[in-house]
C-alpha positions as CSV (number, residue, x, y, z in Angstrom):
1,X,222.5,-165.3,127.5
2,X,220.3,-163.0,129.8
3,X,220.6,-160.1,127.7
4,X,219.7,-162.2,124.6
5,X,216.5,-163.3,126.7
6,X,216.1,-159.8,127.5
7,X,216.2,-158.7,123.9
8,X,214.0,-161.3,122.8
9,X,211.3,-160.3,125.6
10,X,211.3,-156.8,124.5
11,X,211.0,-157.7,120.3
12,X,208.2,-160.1,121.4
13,X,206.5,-157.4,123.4
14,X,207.0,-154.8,121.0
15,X,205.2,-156.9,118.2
16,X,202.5,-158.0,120.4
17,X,202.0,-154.3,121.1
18,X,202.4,-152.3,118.2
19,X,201.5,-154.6,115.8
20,X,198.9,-156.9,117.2
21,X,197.8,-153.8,119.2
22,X,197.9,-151.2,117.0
23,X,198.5,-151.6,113.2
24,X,197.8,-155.2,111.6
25,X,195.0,-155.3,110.4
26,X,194.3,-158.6,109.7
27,X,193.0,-160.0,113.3
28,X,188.8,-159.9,113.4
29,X,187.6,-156.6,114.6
30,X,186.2,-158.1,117.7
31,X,189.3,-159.4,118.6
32,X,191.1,-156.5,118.0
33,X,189.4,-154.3,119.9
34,X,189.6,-156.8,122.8
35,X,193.0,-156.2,122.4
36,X,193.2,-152.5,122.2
37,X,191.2,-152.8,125.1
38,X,193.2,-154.9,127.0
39,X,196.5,-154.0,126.3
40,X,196.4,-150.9,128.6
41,X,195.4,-152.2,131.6
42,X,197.4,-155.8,131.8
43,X,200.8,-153.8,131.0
44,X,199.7,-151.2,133.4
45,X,199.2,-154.0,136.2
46,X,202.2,-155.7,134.9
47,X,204.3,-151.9,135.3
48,X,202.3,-151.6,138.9
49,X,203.6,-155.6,140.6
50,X,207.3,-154.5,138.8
51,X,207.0,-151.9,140.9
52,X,206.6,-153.8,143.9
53,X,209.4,-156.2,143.0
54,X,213.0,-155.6,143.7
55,X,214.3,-157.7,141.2
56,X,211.4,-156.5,138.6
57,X,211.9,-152.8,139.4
58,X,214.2,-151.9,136.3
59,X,211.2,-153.3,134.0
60,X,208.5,-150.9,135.2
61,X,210.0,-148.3,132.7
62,X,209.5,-149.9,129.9
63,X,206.2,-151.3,130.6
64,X,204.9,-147.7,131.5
65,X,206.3,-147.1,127.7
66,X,204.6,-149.5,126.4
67,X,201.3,-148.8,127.9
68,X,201.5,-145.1,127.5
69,X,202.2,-146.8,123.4
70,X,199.1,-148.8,124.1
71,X,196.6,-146.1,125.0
72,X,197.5,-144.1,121.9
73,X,196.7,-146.5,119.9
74,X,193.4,-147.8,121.9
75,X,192.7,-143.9,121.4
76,X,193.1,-143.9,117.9
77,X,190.8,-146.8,117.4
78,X,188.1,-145.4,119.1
79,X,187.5,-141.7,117.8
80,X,189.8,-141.8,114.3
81,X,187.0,-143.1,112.1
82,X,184.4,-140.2,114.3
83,X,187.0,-137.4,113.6
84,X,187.3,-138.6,109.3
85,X,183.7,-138.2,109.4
86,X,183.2,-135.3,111.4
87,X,185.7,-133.5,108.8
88,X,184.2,-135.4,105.9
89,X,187.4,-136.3,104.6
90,X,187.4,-139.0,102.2
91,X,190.6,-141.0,101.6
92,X,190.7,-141.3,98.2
93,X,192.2,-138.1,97.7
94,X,195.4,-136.1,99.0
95,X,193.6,-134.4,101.0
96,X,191.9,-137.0,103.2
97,X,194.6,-138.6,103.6
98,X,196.6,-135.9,104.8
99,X,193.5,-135.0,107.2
100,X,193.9,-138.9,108.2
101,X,197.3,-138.8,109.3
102,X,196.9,-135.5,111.2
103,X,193.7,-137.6,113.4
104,X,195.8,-140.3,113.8
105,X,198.9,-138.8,114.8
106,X,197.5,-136.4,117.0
107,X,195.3,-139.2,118.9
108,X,198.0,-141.6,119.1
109,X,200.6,-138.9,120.7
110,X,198.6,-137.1,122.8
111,X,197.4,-139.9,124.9
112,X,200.8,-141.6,124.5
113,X,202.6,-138.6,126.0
114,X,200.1,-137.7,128.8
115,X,200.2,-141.1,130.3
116,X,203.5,-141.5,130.0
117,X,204.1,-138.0,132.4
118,X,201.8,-139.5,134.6
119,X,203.9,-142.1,135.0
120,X,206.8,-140.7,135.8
121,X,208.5,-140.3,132.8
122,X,210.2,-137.0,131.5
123,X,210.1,-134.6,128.6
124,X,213.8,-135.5,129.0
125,X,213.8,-139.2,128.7
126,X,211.4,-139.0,125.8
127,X,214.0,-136.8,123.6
128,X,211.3,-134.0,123.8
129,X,213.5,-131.3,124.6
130,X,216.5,-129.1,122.7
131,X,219.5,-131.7,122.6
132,X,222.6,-131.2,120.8
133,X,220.4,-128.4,119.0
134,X,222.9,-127.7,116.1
135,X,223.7,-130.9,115.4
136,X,220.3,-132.3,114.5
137,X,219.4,-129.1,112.9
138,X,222.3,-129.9,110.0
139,X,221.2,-133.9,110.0
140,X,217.5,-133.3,110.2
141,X,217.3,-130.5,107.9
142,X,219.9,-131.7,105.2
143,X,218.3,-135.1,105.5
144,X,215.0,-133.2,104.6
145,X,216.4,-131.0,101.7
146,X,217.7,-134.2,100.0
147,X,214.7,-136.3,100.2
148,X,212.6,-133.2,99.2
149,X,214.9,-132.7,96.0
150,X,214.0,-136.8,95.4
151,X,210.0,-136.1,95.9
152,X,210.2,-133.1,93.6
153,X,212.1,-135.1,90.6
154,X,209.7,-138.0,91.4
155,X,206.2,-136.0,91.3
156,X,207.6,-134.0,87.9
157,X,208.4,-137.2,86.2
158,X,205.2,-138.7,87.0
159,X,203.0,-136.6,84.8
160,X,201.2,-134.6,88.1
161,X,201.5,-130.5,86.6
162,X,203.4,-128.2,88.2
163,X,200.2,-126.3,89.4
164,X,198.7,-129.6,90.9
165,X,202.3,-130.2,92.6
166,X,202.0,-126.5,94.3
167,X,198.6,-127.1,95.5
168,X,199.0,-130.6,96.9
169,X,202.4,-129.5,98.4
170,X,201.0,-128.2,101.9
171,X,199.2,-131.7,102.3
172,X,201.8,-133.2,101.2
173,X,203.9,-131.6,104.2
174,X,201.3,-131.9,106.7
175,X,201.3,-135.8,106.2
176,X,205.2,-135.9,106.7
177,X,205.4,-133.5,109.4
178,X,202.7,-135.4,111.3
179,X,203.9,-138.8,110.8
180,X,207.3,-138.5,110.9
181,X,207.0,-136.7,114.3
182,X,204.2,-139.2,115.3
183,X,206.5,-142.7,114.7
184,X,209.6,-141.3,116.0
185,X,207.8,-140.8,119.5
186,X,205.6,-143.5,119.3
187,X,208.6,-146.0,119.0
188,X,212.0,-144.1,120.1
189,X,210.9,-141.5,122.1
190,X,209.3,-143.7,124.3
191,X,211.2,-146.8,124.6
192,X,215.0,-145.7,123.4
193,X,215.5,-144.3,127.2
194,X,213.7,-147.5,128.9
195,X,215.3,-150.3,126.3
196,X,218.7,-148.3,127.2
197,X,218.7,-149.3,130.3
198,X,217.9,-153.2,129.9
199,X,220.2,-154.0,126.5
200,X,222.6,-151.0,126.4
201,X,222.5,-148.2,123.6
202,X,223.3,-150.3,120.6
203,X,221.1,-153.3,121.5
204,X,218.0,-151.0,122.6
205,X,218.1,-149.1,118.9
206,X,218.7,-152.6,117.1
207,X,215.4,-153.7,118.9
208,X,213.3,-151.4,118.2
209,X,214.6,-150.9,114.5
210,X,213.6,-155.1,114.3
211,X,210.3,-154.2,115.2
212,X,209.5,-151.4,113.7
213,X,210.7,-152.3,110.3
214,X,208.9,-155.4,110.4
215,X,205.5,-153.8,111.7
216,X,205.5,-152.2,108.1
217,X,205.9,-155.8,106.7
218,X,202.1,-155.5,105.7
219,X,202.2,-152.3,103.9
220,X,200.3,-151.8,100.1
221,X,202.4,-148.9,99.2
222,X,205.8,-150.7,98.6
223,X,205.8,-152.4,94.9
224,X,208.8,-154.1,96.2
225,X,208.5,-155.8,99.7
226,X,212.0,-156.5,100.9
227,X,214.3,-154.0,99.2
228,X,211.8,-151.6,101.1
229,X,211.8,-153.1,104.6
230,X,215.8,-153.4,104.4
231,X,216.0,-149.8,103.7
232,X,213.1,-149.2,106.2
233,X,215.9,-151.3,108.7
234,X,219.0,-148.7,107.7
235,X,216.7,-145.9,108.1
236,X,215.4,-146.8,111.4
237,X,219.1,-147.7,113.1
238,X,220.1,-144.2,111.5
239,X,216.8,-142.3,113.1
240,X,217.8,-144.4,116.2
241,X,221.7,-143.1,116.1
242,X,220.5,-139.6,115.9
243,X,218.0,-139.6,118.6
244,X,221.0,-141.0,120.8
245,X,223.6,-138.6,119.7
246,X,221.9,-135.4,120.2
247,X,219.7,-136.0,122.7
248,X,216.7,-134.9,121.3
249,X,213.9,-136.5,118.9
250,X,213.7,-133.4,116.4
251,X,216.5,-134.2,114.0
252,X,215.1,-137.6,113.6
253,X,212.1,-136.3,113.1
254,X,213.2,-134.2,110.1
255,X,214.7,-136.7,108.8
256,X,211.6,-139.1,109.6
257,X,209.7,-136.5,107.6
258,X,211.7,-136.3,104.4
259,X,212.3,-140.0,103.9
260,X,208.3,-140.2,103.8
261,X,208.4,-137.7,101.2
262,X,209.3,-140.7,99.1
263,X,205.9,-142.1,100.1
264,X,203.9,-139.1,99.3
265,X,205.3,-138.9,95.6
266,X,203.5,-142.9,95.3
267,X,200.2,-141.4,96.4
268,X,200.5,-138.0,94.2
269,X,201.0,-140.5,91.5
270,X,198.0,-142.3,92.1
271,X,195.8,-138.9,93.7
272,X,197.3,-136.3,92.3
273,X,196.5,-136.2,88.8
């Protein structure tokens, strides 16, 4: 019964974070930037009175996590729209949206990772280091090769030219490189290690895989809502079971990459032509 408490803490924690925090859009903007702002700073004096506890102690890990999350995202929302603007990219094209993902991933990480080594945490207990290296290499990189075989058939079959698939091809890469890397730290590599240590390996991925899938619950791109977020479920226990087994978050990562590949070919469908 307490680790089912636990368990249900941490999912109600990671939705209140990541998606009333960070992506749903549907709260009033005044609100949520009330509670991008606030986030931060009330799970970073909830981390610090953990702290102070004995019997709190093993939480002030994964409230760090969560506030390093927290920042990345508060980061995001402030300077993503300035950055778009500053590059004039427009997101209506491949391009854009490429150049979109790229701001947002890079002020969502950056952030996230720097105030989580202030906190204490390591390189190591964020999977940000070699790992089992020739084991994710095979999973990460056949898992990319297959779903990149899937895009190419997809985009072909869609009527976008050959010519038009070459050029759009390095955006195309650039989103998935960025994104996948981007989500697998923003949820695994930051909490795996701290959800560990509260629910065990098995019931720290199956969190987080809860979450995350249904974070994407709001998502335009999916003709098909459930058959994508049960897929979305597999695929996140799977990215989950190879972040654990080899120690690292770069097969994941790969693999991240090529199953948004499958994305990509939607919006080459709709921009590429």
């Amino acid at each position: 019964m307490k680790k089912t408490g636990t368990f249900l803490l941490l999912f109600v924690l990671g939705i209140v974070v990541y998606f009333a925090g960070g992506y749903w859009s549907g709260i009033p903007a005044f609100w949520r930037t009330v509670i991008k702002f606030a986030l931060p700073f009330l799970l970073l004096a909830a981390a610090w009175l953990c702290g102070r506890s004995e019997s709190l102690r093993k939480w002030r890990g994964v409230l760090l996590a969560f506030m390093a999350a927290s920042t990345g995202f508060l980061v995001s929302w402030f300077f993503n729209d300035y950055l778009l603007g500053l590059a004039g990219a427009a997101v209506d094209t491949v391009q854009g949206i490429a150049l979109a993902k790229m701001t947002e991933s890079v002020l969502i990480v950056l952030p996230s990772y720097l105030v989580a080594r202030a906190g204490g945490i390591t390189n190591r207990e964020m999977y940000l280091c070699r790992g089992k290296m020739k084991v994710w290499m095979v999973i990460g990189i056949g898992a990319f090769i297959a779903f990149f075989t899937i895009f190419l058939a997809q985009v072909s079959g869609s009527g976008v030219d050959r010519e038009r698939i070459i050029n759009l091809l390095p955006w195309a890469m650039l989103f998935v490189f960025m994104n996948g890397f981007m989500e697998e730290f923003h949820f695994r590599g930051l909490l795996l290690s701290p959800f560990e240590s509260l629910l065990g390996k098995h019931g720290g991925n199956l969190c987080i895989a809860l979450f995350f899938t249904l974070i994407h619950a709001p998502v335009q791109y999916a003709p098909d809502i459930f058959p994508f977020l049960v897929i979305l479920f597999v695929l996140a226990l799977a990215w989950g079971y190879v972040i654990q087994r080899t120690q690292s978050l770069w097969g994941a990562a790969l693999f991240h990459a090529g199953a948004d590949l499958l994305i990509v070919a939607g919006i080459f469908e709709t921009y590429g032509n």
